[in-house]
C-alpha positions as CSV (number, residue, x, y, z in Angstrom):
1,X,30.1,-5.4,-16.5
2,X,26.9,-7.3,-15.7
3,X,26.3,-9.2,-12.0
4,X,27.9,-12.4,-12.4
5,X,25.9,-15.8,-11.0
6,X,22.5,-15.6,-12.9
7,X,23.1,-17.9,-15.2
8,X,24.0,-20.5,-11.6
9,X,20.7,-19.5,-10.4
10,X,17.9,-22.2,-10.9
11,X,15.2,-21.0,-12.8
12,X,11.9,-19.4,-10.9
13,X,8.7,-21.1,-11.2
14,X,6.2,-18.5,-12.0
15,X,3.3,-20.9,-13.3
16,X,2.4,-21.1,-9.7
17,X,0.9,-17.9,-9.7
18,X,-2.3,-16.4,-11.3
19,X,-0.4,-13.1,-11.6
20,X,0.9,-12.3,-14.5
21,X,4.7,-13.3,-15.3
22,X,6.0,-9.9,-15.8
23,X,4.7,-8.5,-12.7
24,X,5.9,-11.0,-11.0
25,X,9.3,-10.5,-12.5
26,X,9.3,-7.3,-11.8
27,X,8.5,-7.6,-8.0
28,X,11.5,-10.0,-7.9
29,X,14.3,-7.6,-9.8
30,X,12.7,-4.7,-7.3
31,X,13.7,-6.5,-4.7
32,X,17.4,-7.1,-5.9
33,X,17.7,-3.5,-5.9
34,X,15.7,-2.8,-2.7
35,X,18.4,-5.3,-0.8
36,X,21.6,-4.4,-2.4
37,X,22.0,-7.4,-4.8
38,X,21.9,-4.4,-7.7
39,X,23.4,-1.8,-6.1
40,X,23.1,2.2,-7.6
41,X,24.9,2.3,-10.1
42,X,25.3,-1.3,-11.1
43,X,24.9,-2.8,-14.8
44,X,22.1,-5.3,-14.1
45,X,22.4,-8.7,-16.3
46,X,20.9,-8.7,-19.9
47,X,17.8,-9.8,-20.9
48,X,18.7,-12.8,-22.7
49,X,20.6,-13.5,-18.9
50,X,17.6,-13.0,-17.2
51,X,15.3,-14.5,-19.6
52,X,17.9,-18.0,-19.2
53,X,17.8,-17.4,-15.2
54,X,14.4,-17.3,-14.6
55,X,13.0,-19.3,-17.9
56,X,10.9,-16.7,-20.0
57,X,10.9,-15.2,-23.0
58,X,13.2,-12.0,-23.7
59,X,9.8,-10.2,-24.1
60,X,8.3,-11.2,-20.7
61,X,11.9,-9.8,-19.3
62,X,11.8,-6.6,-21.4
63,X,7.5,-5.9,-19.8
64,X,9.4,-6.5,-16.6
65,X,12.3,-3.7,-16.6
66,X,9.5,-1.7,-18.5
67,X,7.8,-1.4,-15.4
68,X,11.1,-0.8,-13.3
69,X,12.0,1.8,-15.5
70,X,8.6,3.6,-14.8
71,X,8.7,3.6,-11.5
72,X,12.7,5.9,-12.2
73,X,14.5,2.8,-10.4
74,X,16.6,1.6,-13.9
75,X,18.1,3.1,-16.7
76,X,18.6,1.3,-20.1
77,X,20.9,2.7,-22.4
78,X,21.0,1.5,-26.2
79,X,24.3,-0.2,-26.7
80,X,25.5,-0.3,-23.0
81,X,22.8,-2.2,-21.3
82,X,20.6,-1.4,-18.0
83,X,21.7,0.2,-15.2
84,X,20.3,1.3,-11.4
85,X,19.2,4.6,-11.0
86,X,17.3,4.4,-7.4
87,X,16.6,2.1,-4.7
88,X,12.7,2.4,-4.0
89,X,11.7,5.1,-1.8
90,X,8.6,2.9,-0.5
91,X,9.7,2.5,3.2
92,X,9.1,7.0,3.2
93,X,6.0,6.3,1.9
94,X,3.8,4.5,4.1
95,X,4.7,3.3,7.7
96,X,1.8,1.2,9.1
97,X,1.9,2.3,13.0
98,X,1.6,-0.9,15.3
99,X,0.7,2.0,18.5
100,X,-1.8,4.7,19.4
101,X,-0.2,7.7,19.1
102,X,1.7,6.1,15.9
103,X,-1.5,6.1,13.8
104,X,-2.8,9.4,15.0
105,X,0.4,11.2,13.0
106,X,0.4,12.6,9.3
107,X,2.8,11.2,7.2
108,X,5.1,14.0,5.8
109,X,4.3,15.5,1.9
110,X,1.0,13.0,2.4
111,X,-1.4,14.8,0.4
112,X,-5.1,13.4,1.2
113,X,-8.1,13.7,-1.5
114,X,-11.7,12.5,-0.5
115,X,-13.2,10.9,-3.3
116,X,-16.8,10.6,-2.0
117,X,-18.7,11.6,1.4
118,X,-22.0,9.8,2.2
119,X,-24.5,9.8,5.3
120,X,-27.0,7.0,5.7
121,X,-24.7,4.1,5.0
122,X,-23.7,1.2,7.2
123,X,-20.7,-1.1,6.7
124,X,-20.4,-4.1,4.8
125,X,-18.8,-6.0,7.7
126,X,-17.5,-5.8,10.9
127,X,-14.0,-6.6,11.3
128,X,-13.5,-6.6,15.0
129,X,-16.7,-8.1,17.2
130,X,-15.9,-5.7,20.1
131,X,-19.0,-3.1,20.0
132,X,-22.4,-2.5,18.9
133,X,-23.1,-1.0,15.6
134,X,-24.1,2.7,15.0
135,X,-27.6,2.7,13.9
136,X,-26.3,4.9,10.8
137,X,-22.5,5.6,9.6
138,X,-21.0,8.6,7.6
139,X,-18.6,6.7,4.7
140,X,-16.0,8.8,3.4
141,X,-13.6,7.6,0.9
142,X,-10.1,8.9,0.6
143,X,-6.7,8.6,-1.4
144,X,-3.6,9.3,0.0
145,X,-0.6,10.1,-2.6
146,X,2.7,11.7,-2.1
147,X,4.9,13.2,-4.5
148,X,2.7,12.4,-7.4
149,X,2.0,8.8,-6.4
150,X,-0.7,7.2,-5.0
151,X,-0.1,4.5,-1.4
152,X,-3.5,4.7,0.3
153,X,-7.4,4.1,-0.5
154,X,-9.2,3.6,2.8
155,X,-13.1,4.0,3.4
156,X,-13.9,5.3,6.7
157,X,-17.4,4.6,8.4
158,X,-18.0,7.3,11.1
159,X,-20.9,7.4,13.4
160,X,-23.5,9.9,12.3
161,X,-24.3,11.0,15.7
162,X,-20.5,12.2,16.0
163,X,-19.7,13.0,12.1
164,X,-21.4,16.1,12.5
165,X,-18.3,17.5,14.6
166,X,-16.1,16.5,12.2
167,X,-15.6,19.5,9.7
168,X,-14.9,18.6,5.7
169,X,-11.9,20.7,5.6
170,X,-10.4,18.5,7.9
171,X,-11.2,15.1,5.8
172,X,-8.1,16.6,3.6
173,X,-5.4,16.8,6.6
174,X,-5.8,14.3,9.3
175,X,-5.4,10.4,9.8
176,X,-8.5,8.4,10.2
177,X,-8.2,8.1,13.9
178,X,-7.1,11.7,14.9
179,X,-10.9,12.8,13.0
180,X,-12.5,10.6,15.8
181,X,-9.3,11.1,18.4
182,X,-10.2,14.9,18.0
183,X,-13.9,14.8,18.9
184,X,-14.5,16.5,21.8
185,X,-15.9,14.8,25.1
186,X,-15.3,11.7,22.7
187,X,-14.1,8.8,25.0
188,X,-12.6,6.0,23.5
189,X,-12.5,2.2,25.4
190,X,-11.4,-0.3,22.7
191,X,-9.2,0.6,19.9
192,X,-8.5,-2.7,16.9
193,X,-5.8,-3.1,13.9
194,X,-5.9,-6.1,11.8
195,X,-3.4,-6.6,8.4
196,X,-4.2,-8.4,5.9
197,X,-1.8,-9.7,2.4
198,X,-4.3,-9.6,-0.6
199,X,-4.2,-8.7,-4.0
200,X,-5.8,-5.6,-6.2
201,X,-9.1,-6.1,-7.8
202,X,-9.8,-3.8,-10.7
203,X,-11.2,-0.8,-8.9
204,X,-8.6,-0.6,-6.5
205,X,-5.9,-1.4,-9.3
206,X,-7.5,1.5,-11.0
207,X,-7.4,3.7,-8.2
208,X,-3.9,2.9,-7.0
209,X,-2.2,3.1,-10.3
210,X,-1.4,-0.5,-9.9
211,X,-1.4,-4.0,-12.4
212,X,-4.4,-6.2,-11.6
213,X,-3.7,-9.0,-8.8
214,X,-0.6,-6.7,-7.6
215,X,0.0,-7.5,-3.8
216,X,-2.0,-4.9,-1.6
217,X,-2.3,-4.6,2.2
218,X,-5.5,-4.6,4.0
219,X,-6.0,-3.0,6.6
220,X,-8.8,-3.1,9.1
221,X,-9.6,-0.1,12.4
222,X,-12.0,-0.4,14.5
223,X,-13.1,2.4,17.6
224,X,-15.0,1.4,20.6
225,X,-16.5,4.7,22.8
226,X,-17.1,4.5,26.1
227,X,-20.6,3.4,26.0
228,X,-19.4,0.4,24.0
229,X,-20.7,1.9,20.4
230,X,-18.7,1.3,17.2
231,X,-18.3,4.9,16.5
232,X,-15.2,4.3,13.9
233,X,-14.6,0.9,11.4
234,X,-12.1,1.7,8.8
235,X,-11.1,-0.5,5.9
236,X,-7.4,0.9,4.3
237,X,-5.8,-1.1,1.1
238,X,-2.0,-0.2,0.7
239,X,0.2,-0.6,-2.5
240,X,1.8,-4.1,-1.3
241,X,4.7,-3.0,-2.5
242,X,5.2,0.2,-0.5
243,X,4.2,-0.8,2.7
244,X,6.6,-1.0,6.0
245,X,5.8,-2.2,9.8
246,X,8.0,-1.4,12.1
247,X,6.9,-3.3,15.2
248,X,9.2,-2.9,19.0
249,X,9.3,-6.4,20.3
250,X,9.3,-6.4,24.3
């Protein structure tokens, strides 16, 4: 039997938004089954129930579970209706560390592919004022996937003086700050982490598999040496919807 109450539920409005209704929809009915409202298991209400519930047309609903049943977290069944499969799996996929030694360890299954290596480049901006800029900054840009998926682009901007101790074998197994963390005699001073909510723009939709204007997180690193030089400014964009922070509160 279907989940009883959608038809008490006031209708969304979705015309607030410039994303587009089914996405929207579908970020909503993912979170049902991420908190337990659809449990495993559970026949989810039809579409002409949720099409009432949240005022759209059957077709908008039917874009919406399309995309749910991609991702291998519903199953519809001709004649018997839709049904939960799998809660999401996006709290295994990419933990943002709040500490040190939290973002200098690989993610398990993390599979890392560098997408382009340049020397001679400098930074578009400066997210954190705390150091002077490297007269010239290595850019590497990677993707981070697991199981298939992709979570993770992020551009790194390296000092040249130190990139040449960095080794390109190890582009494709360690976290941004464990490359500059590992550089010998390397001392660091200042360390930043800023987040950021945003949405995808066409090349980073492209790149993460995602529908334009989907929710993405920003995130911004910065790395002060010793000598107060900005030897590391990092720029990572995270599926929005497969993103955790687990933060200890003292």
């Amino acid at each position: 039997m279907a989940a009883k109450g959608a038809s008490e539920k006031a209708a969304v409005d979705f015309s607030r938004s410039a994303v587009a209704r089914y996405i929207q929809l579908a970020s909503l009915f993912r979170r049902r089954i991420q908190s337990n409202q659809w449990n495993v298991g559970q026949q989810i209400p039809t579409v002409e129930e949720l099409g009432a519930e949240c005022g759209v047309a059957r077709a908008t609903i039917r874009q919406a579970l399309g995309l749910l049943e991609a991702e291998g977290l519903i199953e519809r069944y001709r004649a018997k209706g839709t049904f939960v499969k799998q809660r999401s799996q996006e709290q295994l996929w990419c933990e943002v560390a709040t500490d040190w030694s939290g973002l200098l360890m690989s993610r398990d299954g993390a599979v890392i592919e560098v997408l382009s290596d340049e020397r001679g480049t400098q930074p578009p901006q400066v997210p954190h004022p705390i150091g002077e800029v490297a007269p010239s900054y290595r850019r590497v840009r990677r993707r981070h996937s697991r199981n298939g998926s992709q979570f993770l682009i992020a551009d790194l901007y390296i000092d040249e003086r130190l990139s040449r101790q960095i080794p390109r074998k190890v582009l494709e197994t360690k976290t941004a700050l464990r490359l500059i963390a590992d550089i010998p005699g390397l001392k660091i001073k200042d360390a930043r982490q800023t987040m950021t909510i945003g949405t995808a723009d066409v090349e980073t939709a492209e790149s993460l598999n995602l529908p334009l204007n989907a929710p993405v997180a920003c995130v911004h690193r910065s790395v002060v040496d010793s000598a107060g030089s900005l030897v590391f400014i990092g720029e990572g964009l995270y599926r929005g919807d497969q993103v955790r922070i687990d933060m200890k509160l003292k």
